[in-house]
TIGUVO-768340 format. One line per field, with one value per residue: residue in three letters; z, x, y of N, C-alpha, C in turn. Coordinates in steps of 0.05 Angstrom, whole numbers, plus 5000, padded with zeros to 4 digits. Example, Ala and Ser with C-alpha at 12.3 -4.5 7.8 and 13.67 -1.06 7.14 Angstrom:
<nodes>
rest	[ala | ser]
nw	[5156 | 5142]
nu	[5264 | 5257]
nv	[4886 | 4955]
caw	[5156 | 5143]
cau	[5246 | 5273]
cav	[4910 | 4979]
cw	[5156 | 5157]
cu	[5264 | 5258]
cv	[4934 | 5001]
</nodes>
This chain:
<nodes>
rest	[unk | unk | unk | unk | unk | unk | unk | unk | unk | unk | unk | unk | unk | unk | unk | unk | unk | unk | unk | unk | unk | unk | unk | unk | unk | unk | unk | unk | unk | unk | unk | unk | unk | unk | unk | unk | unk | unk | unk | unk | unk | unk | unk | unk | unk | unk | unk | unk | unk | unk | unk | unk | unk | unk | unk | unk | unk | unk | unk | unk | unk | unk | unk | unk | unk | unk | unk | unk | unk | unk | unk | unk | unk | unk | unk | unk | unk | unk | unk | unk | unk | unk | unk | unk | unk | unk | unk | unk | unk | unk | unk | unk | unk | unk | unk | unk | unk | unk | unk | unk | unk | unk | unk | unk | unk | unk | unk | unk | unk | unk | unk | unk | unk | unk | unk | unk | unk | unk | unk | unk | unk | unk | unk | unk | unk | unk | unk | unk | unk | unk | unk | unk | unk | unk | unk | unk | unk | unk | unk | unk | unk | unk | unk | unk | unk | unk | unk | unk | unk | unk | unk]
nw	[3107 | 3037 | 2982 | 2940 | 2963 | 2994 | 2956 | 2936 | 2976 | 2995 | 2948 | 2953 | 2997 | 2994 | 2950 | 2968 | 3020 | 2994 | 2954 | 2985 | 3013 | 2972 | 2954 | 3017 | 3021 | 2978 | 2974 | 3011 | 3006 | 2953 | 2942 | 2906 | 2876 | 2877 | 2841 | 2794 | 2810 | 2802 | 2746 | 2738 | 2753 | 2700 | 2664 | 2653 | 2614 | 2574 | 2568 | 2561 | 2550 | 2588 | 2621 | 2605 | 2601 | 2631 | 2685 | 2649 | 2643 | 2694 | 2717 | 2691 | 2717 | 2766 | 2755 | 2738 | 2783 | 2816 | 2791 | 2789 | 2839 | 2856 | 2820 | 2845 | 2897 | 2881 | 2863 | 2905 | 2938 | 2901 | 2908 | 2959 | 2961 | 2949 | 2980 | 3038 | 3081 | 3071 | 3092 | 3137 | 3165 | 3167 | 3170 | 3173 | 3111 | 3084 | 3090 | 3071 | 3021 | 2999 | 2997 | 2956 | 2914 | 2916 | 2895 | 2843 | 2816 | 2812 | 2780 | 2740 | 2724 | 2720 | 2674 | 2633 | 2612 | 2596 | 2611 | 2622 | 2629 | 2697 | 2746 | 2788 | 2853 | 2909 | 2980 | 3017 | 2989 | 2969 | 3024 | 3047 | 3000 | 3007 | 3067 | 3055 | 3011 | 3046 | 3087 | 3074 | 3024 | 3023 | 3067 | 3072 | 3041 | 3057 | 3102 | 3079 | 3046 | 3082 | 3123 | 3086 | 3086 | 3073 | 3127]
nu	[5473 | 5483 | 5447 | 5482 | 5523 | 5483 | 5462 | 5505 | 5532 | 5493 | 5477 | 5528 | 5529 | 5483 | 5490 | 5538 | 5527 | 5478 | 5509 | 5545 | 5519 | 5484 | 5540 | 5570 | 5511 | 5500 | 5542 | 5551 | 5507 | 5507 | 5562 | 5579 | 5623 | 5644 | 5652 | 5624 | 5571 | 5570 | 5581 | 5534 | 5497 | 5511 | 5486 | 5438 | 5447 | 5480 | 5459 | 5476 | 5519 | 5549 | 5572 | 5616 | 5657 | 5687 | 5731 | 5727 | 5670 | 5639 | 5662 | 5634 | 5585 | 5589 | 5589 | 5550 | 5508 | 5526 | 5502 | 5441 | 5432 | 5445 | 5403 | 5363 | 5366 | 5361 | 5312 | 5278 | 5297 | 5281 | 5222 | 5217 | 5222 | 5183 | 5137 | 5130 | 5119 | 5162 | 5201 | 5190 | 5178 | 5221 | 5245 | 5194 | 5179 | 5218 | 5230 | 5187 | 5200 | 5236 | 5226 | 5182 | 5217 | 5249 | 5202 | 5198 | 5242 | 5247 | 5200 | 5196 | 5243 | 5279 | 5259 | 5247 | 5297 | 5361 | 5364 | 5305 | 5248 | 5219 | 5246 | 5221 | 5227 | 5276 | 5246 | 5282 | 5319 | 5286 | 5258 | 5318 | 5319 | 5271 | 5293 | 5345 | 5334 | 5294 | 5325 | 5369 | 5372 | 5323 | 5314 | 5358 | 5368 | 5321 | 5334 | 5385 | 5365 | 5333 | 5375 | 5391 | 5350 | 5311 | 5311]
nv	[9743 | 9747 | 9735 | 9716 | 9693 | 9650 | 9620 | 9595 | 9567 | 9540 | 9514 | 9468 | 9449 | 9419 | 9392 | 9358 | 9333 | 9306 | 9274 | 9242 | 9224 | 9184 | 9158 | 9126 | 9100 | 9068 | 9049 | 9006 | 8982 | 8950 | 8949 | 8990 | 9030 | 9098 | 9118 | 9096 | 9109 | 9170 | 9162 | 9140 | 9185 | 9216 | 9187 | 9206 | 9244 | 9224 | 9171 | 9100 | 9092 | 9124 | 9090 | 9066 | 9113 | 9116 | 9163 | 9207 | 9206 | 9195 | 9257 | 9282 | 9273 | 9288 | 9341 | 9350 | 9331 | 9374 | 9417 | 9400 | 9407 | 9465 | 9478 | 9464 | 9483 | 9549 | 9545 | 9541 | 9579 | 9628 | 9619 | 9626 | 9685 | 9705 | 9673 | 9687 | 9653 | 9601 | 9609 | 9634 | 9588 | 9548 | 9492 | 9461 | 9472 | 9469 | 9405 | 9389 | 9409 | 9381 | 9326 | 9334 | 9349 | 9298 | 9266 | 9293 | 9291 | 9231 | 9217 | 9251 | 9279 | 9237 | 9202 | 9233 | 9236 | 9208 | 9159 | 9138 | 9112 | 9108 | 9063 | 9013 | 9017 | 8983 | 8985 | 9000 | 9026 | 9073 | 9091 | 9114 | 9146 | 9190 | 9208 | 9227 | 9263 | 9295 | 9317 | 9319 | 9359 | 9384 | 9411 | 9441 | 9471 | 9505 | 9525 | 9561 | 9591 | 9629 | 9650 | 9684 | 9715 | 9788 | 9831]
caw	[3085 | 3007 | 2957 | 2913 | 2988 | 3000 | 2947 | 2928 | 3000 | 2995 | 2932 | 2964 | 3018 | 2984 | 2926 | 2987 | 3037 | 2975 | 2944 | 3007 | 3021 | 2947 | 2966 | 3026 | 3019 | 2955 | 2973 | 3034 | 3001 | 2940 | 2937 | 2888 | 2880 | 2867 | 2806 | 2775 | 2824 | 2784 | 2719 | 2736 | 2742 | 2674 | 2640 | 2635 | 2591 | 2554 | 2578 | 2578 | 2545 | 2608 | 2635 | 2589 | 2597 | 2651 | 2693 | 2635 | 2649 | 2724 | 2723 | 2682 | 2733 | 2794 | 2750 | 2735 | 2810 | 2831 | 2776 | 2795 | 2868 | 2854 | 2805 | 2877 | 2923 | 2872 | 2854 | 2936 | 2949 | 2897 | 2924 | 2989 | 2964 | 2949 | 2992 | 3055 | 3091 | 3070 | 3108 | 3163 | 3179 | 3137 | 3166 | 3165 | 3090 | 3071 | 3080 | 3047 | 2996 | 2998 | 2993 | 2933 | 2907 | 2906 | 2863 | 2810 | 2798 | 2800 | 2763 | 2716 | 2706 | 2711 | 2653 | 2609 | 2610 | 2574 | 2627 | 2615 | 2655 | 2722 | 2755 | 2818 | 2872 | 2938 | 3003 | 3033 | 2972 | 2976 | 3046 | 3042 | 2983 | 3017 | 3080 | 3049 | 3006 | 3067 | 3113 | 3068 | 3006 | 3027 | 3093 | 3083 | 3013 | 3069 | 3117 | 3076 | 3039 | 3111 | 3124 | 3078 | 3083 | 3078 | 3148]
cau	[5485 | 5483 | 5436 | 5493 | 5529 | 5469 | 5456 | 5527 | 5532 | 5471 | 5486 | 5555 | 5518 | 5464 | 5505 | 5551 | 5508 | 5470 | 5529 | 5563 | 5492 | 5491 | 5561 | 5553 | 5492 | 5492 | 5578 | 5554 | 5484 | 5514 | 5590 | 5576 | 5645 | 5634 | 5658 | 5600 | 5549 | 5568 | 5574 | 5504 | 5482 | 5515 | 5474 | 5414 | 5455 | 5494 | 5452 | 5485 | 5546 | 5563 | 5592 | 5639 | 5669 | 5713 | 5738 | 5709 | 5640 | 5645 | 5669 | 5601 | 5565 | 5590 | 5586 | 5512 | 5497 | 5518 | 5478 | 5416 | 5435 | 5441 | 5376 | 5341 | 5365 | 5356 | 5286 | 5270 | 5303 | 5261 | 5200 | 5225 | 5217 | 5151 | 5121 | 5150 | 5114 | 5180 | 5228 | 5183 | 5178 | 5243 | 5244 | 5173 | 5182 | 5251 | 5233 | 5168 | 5209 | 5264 | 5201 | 5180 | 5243 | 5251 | 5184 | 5198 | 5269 | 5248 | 5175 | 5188 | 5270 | 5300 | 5235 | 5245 | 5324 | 5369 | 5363 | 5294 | 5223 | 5220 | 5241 | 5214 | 5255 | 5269 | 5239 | 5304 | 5323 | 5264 | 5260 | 5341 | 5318 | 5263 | 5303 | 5366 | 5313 | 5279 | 5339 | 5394 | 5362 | 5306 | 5326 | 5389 | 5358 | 5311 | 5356 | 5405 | 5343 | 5330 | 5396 | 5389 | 5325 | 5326 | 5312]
cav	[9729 | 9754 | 9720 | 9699 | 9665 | 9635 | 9603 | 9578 | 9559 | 9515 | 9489 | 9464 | 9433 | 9404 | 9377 | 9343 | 9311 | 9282 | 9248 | 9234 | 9190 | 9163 | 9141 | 9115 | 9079 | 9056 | 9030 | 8995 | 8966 | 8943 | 8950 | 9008 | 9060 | 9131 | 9134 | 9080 | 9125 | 9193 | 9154 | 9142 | 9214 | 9222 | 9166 | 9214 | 9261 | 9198 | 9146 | 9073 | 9089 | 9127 | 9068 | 9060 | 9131 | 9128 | 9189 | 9230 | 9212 | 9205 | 9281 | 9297 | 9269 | 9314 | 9369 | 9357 | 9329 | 9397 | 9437 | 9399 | 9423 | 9487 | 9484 | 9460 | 9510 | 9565 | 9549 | 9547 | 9612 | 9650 | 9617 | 9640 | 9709 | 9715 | 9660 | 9684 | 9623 | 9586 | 9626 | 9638 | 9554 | 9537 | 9463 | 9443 | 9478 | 9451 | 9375 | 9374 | 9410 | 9355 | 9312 | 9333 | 9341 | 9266 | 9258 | 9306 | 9276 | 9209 | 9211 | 9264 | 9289 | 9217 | 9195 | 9259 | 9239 | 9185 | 9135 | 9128 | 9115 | 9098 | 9030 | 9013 | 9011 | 8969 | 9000 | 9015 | 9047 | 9091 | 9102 | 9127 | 9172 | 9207 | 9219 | 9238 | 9299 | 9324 | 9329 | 9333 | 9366 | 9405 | 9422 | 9457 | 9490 | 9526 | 9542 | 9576 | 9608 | 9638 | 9657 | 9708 | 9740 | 9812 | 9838]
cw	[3059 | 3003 | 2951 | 2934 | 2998 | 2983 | 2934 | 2953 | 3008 | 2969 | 2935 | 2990 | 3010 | 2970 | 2949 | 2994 | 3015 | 2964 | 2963 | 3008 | 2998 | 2952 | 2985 | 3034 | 2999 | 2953 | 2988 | 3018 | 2970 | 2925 | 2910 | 2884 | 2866 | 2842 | 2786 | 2791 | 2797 | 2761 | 2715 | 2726 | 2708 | 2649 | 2633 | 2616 | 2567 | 2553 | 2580 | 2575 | 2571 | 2624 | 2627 | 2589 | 2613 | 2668 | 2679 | 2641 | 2673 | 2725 | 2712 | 2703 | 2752 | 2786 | 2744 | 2760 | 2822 | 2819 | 2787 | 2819 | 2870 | 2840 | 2830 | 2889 | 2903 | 2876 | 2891 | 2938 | 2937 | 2901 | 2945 | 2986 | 2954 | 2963 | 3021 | 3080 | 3094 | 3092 | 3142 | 3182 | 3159 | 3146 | 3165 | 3123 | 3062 | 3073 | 3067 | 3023 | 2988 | 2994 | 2959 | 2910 | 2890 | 2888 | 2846 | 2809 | 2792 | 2776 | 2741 | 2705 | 2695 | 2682 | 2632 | 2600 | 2595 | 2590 | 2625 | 2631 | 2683 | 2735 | 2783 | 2835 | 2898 | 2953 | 3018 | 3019 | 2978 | 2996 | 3051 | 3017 | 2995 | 3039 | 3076 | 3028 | 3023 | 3084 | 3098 | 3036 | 3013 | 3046 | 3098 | 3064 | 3034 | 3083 | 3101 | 3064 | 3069 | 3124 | 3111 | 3075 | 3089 | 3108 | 3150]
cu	[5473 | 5469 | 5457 | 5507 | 5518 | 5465 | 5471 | 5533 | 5506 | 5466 | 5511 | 5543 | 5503 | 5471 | 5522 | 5544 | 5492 | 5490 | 5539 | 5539 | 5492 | 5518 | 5575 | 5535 | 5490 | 5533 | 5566 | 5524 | 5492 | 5539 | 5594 | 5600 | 5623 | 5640 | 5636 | 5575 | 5546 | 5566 | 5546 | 5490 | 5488 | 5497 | 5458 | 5415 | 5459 | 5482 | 5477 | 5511 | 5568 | 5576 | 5613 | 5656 | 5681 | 5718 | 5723 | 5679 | 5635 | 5648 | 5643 | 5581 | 5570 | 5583 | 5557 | 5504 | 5497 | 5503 | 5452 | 5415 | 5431 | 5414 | 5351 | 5342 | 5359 | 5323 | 5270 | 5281 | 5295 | 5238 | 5195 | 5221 | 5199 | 5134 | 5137 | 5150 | 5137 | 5208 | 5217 | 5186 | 5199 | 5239 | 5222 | 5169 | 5199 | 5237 | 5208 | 5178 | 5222 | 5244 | 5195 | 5191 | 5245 | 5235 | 5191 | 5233 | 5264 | 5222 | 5175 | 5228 | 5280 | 5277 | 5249 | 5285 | 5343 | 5372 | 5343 | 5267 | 5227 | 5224 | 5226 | 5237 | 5253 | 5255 | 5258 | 5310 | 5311 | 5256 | 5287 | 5340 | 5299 | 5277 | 5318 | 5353 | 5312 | 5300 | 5368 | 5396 | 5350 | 5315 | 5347 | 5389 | 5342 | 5317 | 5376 | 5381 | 5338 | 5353 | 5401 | 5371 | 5323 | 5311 | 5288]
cv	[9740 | 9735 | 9700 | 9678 | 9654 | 9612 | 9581 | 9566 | 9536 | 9505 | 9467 | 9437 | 9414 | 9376 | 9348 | 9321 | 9299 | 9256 | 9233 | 9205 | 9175 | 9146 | 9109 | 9082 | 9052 | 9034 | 9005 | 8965 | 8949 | 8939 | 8972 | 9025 | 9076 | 9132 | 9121 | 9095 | 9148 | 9185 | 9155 | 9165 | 9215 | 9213 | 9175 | 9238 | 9238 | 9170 | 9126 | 9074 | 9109 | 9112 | 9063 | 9079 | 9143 | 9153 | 9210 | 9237 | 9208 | 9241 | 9297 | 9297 | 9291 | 9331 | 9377 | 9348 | 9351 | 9424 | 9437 | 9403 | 9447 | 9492 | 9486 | 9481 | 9540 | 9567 | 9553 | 9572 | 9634 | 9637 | 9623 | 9675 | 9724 | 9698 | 9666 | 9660 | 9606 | 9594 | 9622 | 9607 | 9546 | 9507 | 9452 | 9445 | 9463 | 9419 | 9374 | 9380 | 9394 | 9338 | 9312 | 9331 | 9317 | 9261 | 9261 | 9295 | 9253 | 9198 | 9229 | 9272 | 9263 | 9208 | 9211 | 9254 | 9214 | 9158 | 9130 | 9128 | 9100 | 9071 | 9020 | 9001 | 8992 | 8988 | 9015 | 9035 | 9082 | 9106 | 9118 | 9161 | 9195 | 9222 | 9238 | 9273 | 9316 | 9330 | 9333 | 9350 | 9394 | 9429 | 9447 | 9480 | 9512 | 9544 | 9558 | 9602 | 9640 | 9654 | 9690 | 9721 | 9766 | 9805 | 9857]
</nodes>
């Protein structure tokens, strides 16, 4: 597999199985639609008035859920090519990546962004967010990483 089909191929994936679980989880645990989910993402460009912005700001959101997807699996697949450690163990690799992942979005991007500092969350919450990192985040950022390593 090519670089550039790896990495649009595991931004595709990534971006997916994340929302799909935000979806989901967050339909089932709080009667949440998708479209007040992605508004969400949006709120840390527009913050609060992303609620108010309809289809418009819903469509921001996917489009930055799958940036910051692609920003993940990018930044793993050039760590992948000078640490080759990552490639060589992609899933013990991939989920602590997906691991960490979770931190630095929730203790430092969502903070630094227009939604604001950190809330604390339920346990389920939290336990759903780590999983959904290491196995549908990290995981799939390593494996495609892997996929393409030269030979």
């Amino acid at each position: 597999m090519s670089p550039a089909r790896a990495i649009l191929s595991g931004t595709l994936v990534v971006g997916t199985l994340d929302a799909l679980d935000a979806i989901v989880f967050f339909g089932l645990r709080s009667g949440a639609h998708p479209m007040r989910i992605f508004q969400g993402i949006a709120s840390g460009v527009l913050g609060p008035a992303s609620f108010e912005g309809g289809v418009r700001s819903a469509a921001l959101g996917v489009f930055l859920h799958y940036v910051i997807a692609f920003g993940i699996v990018l930044v793993f697949f050039i760590a992948s090519r000078r640490i080759t450690f990552l490639t060589r163990h992609a899933a013990v690799s991939g989920i602590l990546y997906g691991m960490a992942a979770y931190f630095v979005m929730n203790r430092v991007v969502i903070p630094l962004s227009a939604i604001g500092a950190a809330q604390s969350v339920a346990w389920p919450v939290f336990v759903n967010g780590i999983l959904i990192h290491a196995f549908g985040v990290g995981l799939p950022a390593a494996l495609v990483a892997r996929a393409a390593r030269p030979r």
